[in-house]
Residue frames relative to the residue before (quaternion, step in Angstrom):
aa qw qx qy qz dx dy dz
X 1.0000 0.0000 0.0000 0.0000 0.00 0.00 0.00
X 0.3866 -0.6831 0.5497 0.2859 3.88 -0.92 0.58
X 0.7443 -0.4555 0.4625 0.1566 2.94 -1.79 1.02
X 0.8536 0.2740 0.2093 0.3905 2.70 0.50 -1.87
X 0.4096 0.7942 -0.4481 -0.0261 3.89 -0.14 0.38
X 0.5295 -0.5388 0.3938 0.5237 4.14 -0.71 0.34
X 0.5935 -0.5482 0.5745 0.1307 2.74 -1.85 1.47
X 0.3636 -0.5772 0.6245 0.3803 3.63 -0.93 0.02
X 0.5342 -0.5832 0.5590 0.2491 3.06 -2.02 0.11
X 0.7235 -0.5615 0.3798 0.1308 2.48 -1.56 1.43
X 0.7693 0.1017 0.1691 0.6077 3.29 0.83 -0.83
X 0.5623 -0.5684 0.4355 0.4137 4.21 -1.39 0.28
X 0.4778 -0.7892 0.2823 0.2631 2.81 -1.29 0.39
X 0.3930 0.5067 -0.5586 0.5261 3.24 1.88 1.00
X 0.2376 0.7714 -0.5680 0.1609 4.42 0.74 0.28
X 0.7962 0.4759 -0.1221 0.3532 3.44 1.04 -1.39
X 0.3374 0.7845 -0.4520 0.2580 3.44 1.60 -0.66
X 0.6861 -0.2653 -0.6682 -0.1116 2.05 -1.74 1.16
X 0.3725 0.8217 -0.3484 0.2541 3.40 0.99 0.63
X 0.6901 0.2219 0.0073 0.6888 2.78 1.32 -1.10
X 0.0218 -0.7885 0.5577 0.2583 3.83 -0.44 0.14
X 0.7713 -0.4524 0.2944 0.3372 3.23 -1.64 0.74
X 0.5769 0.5553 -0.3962 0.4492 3.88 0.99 -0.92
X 0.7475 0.3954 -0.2828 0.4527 3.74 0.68 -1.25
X 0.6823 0.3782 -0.4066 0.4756 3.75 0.54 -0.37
X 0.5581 0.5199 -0.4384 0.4754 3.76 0.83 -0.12
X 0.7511 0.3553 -0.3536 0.4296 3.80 0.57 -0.61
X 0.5927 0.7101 -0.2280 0.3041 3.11 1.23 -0.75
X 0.8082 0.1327 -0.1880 0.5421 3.10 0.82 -0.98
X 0.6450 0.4351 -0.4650 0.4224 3.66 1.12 0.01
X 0.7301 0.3071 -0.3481 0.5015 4.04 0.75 -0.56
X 0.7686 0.4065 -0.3401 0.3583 3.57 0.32 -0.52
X 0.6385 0.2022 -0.4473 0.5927 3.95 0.72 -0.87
X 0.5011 0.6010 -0.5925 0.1914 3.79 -0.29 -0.41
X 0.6301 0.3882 -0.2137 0.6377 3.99 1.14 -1.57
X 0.4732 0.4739 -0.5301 0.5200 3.96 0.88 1.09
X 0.6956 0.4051 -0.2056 0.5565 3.41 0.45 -1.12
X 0.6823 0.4642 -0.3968 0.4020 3.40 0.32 -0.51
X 0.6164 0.6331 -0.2052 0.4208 3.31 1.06 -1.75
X 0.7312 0.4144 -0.1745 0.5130 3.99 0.89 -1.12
X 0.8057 0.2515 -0.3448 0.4107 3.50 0.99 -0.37
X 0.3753 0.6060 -0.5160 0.4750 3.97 1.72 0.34
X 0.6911 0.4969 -0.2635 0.4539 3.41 0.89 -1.04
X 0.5988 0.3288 -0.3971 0.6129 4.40 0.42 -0.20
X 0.7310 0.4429 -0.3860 0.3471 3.95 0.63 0.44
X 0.3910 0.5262 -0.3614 0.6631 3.00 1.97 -0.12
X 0.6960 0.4459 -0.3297 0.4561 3.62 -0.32 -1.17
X 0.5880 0.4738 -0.3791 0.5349 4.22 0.81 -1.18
X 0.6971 0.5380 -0.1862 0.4358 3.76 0.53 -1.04
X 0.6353 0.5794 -0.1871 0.4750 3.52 0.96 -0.60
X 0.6955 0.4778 -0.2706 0.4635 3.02 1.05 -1.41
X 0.4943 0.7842 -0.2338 0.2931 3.02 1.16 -1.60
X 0.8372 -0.2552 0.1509 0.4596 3.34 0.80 -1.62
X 0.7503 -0.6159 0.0689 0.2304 1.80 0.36 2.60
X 0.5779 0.5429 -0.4394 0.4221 4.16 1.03 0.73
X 0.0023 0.7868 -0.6163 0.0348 3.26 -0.58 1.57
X 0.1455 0.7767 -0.5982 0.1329 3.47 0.99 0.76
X 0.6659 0.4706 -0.1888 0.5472 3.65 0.73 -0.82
X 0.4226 0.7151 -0.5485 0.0961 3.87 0.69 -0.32
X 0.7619 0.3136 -0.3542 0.4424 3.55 0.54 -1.05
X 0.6312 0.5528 -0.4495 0.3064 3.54 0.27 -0.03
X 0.6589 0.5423 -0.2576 0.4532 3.32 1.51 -0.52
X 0.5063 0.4446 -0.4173 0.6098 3.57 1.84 -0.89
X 0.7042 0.5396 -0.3972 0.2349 3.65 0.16 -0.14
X 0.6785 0.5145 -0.1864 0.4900 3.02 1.40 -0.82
X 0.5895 0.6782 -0.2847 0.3339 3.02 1.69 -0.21
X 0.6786 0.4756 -0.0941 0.5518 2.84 1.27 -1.71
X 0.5098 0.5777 -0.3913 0.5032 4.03 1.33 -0.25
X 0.8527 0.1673 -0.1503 0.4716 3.78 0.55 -0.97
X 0.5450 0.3803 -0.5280 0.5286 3.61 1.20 0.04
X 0.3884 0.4723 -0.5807 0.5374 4.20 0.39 0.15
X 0.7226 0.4189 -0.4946 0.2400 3.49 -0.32 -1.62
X 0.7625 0.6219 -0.0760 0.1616 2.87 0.73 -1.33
X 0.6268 0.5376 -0.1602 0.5407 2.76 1.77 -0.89
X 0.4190 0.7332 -0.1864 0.5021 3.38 1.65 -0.91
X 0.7356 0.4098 -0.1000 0.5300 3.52 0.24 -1.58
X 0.6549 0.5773 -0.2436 0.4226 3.21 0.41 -1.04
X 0.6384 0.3998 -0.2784 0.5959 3.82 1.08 -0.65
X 0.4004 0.7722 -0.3403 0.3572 3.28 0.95 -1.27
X 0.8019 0.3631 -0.1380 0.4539 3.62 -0.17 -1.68
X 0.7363 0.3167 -0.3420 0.4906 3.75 0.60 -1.14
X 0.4582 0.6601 -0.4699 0.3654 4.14 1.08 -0.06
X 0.8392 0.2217 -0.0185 0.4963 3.44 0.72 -0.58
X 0.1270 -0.7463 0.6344 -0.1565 3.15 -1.28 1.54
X 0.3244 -0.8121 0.3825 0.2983 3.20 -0.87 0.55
X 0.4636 0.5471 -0.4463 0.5354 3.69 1.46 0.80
X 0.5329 0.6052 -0.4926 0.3273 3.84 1.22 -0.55
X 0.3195 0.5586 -0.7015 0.3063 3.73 -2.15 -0.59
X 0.7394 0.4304 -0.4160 0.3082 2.36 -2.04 -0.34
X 0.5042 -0.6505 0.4643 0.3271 3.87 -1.29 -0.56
X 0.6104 -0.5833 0.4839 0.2301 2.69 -1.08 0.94
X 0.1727 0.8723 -0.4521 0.0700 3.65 -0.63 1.69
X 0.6446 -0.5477 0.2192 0.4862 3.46 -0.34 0.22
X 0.7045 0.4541 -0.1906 0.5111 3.37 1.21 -0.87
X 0.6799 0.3171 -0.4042 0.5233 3.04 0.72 0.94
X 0.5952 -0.6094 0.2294 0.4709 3.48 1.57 1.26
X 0.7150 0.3877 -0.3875 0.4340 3.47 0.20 -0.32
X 0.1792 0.8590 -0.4612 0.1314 3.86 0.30 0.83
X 0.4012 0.7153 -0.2424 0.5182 3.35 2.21 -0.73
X 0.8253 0.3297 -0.1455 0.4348 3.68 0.84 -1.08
X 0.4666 0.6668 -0.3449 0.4677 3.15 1.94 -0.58
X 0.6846 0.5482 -0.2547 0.4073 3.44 1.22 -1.47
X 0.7186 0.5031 -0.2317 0.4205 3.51 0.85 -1.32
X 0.5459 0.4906 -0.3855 0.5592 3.82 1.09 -0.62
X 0.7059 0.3438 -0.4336 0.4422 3.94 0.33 -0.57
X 0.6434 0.4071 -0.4593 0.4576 3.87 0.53 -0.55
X 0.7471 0.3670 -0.4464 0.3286 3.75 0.34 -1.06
X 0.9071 0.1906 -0.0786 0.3669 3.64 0.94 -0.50
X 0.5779 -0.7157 0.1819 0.3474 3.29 1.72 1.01
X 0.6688 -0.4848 -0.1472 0.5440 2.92 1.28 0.56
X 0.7583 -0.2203 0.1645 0.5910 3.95 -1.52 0.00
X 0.7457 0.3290 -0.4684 0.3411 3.75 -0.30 -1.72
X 0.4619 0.7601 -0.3989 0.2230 3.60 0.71 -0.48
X 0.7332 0.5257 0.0065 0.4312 2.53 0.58 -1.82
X 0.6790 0.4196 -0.2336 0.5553 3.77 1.00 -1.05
X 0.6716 0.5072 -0.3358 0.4230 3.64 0.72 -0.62
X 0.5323 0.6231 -0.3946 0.4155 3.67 1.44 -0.76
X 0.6714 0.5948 -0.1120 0.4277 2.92 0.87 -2.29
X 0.7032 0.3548 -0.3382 0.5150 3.91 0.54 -0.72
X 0.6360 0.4498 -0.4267 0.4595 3.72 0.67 -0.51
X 0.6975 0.4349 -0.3134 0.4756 3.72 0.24 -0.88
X 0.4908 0.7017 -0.2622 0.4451 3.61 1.00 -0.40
X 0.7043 0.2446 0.0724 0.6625 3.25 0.23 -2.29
X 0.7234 0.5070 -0.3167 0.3456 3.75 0.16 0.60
X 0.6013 0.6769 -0.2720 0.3260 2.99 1.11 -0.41
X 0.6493 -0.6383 0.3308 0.2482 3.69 -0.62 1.32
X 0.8303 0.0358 0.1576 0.5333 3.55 -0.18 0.19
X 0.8501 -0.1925 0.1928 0.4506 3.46 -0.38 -0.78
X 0.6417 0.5595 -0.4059 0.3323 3.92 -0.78 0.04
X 0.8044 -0.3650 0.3880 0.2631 3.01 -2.38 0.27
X 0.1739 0.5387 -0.7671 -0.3018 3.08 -1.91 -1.03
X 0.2861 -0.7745 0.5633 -0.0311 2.77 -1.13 1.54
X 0.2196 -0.6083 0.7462 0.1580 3.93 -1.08 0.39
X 0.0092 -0.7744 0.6262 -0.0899 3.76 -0.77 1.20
X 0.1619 -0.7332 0.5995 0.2771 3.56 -1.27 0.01
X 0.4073 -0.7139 0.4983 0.2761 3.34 -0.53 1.13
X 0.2675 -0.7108 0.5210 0.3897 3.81 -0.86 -0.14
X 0.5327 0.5397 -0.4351 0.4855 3.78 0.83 -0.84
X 0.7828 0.3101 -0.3368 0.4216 3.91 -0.27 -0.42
X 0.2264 -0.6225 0.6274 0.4094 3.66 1.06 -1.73
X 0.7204 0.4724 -0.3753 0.3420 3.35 0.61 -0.22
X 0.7645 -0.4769 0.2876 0.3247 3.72 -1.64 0.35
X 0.0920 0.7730 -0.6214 -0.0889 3.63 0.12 0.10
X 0.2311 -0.5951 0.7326 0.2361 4.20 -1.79 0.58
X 0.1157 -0.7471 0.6423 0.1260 3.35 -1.17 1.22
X 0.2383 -0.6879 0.6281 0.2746 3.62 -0.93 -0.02
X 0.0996 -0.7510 0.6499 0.0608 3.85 -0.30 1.33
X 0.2247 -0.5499 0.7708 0.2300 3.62 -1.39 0.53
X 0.8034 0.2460 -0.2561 0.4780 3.10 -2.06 0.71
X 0.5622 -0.5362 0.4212 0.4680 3.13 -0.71 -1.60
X 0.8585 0.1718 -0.2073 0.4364 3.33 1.14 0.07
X 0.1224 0.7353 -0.5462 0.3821 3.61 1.64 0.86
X 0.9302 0.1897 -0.0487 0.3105 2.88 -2.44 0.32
X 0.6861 0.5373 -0.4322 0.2321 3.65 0.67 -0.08
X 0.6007 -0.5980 0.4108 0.3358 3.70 -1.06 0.45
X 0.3695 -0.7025 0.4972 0.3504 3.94 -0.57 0.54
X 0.7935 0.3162 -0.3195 0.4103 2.79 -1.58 0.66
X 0.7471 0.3971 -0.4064 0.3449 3.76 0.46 -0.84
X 0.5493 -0.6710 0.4828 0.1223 3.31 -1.49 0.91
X 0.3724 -0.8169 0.4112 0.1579 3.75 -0.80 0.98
X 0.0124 -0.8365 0.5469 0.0304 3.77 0.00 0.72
X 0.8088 -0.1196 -0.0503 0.5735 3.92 1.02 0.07
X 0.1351 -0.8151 0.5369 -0.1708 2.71 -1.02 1.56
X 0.3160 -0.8136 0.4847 -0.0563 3.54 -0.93 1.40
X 0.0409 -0.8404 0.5078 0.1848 3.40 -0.02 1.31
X 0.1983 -0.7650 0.6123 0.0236 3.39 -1.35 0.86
X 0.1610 0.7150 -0.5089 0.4515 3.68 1.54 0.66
X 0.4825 -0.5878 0.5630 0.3236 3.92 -1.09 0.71
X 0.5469 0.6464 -0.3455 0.4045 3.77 0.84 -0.94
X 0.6799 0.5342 -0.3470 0.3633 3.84 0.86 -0.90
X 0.8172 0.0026 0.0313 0.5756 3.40 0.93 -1.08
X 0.3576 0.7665 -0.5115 0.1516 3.81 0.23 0.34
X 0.5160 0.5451 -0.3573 0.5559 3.21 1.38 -0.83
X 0.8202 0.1792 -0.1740 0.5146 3.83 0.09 -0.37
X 0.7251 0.4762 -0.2876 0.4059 3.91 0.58 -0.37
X 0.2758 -0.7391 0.4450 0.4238 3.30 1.25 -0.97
X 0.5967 -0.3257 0.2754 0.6797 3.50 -0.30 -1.58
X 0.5565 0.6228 -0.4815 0.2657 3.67 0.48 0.34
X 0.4316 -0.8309 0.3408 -0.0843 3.19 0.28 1.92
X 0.6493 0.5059 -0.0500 0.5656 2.98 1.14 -1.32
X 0.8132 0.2698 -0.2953 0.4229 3.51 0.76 -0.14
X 0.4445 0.5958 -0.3481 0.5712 3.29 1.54 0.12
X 0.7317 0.3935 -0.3295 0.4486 3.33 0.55 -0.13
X 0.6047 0.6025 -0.3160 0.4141 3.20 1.39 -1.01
X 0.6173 0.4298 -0.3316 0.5694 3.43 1.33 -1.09
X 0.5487 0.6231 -0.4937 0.2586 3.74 0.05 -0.61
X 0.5230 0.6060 -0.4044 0.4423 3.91 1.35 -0.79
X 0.7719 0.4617 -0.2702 0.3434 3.34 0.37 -0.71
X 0.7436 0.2270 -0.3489 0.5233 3.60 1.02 0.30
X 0.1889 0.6658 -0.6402 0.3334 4.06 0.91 0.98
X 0.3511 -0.6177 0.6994 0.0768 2.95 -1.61 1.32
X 0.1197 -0.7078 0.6841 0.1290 3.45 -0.03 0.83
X 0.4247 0.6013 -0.5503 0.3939 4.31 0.48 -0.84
X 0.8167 0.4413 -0.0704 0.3651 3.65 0.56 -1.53
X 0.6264 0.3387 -0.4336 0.5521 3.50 1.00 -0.69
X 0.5756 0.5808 -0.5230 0.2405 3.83 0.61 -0.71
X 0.5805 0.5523 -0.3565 0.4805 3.32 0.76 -1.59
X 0.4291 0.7938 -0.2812 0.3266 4.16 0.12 -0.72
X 0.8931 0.3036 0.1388 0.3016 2.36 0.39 -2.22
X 0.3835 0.7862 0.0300 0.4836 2.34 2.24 -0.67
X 0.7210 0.3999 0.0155 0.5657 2.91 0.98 -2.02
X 0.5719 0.6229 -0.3271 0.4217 3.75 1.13 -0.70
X 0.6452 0.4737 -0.2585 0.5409 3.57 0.84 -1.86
X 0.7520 0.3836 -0.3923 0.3653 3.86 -0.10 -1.22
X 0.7502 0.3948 -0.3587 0.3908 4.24 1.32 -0.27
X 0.1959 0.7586 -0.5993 0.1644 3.76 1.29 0.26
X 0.8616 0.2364 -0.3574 0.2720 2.98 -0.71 -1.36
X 0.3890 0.6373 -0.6206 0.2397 4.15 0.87 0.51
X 0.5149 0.7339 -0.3323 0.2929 3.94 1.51 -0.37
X 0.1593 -0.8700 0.4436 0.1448 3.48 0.72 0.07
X 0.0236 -0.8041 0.5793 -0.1315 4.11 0.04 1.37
X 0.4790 -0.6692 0.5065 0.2574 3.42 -0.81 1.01
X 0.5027 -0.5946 0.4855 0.3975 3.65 -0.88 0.74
């Protein structure tokens, strides 16, 4: 039995229009995260096989391939519940999510702040990868990571609550190479309902991080 298998969508795959069209979320999450899931659980059968008999000629390529498609996966997987096609806008208290409203102004002095970080690290990124909004546990506070691939550059331990693909696969069919505007539009369908809850969930698992006194 796999480990590992693709979540359904949240939602159809005309939900996101016009930001996202229905062709790119249909390949996306059925041809691309699927050869994730697939890609992370061929790989814990190599690694089951390896052990087996006792040949780790292949080890680091296989911890690599692991941590490349179980990331993808894990990655995507937020991805889909980030985004609604009523979301945008800012995060505000009166609309219940006021906890995250607060914590984005302390970790990053205030919202435009924060979005302008997130869209640069986003719409920048080298080749392949994320921008990610994380909570760090050691500080409590918000940290933007820029992840190549899916699991580059990223800080241990800190916990993802919204996440921006920047992979050519997300929007080329409709963006072209203009990167920067796919991301720019991408603000406007964040489920903030969803990163709050997240965030939420991050703070109440810190202390599972163990830090030397």
């Amino acid at each position: 039995m796999a480990t590992y298998t693709l979540p359904e969508l949240p939602y159809d795959y005309a939900a996101l229009e016009p930001v996202i069209n229905p062709q790119i979320v249909e390949l996306h999450h059925d041809k691309h995260h699927a050869a994730y899931v697939k890609g992370a659980n061929d790989t814990l059968e190599q690694l089951e096989e390896a052990r087996d008999k006792e040949a780790w000629g292949a080890i680091n390529g296989l911890q690599k391939s692991l941590a490349f498609h179980l990331s993808g996966h894990i990655l995507h997987s937020i991805y889909w519940h980030n985004m609604t096609g009523d979301g945008g806008g800012e995060p505000l208290a009166a609309d219940g999510v006021g906890d995250l409203a607060d914590a984005i102004t302390e970790s990053f002095g205030s919202y435009a702040g924060f979005k302008s970080q997130l869209t640069k690290a986003a719409a920048t990124t080298q080749g392949s990868g994320w921008g990610v909004l994380a909570y760090e546990p050691v500080s409590g506070t918000l940290i933007v990571e820029q992840v190549y691939d899916h699991q580059g550059n990223v800080g241990q331990g800190s916990v993802p609550v919204l996440v921006f693909d920047a992979w050519e696969h997300a929007f080329y069919l409709q963006y072209k190479n203009q990167k920067v505007d796919f991301i720019e539009a991408m603000w406007r369908v964040v489920n903030w309902q969803d990163v709050a809850k997240r965030y939420a969930a991050a703070k109440e698992r810190a202390d599972v991080l163990l830090l030397a006194p």
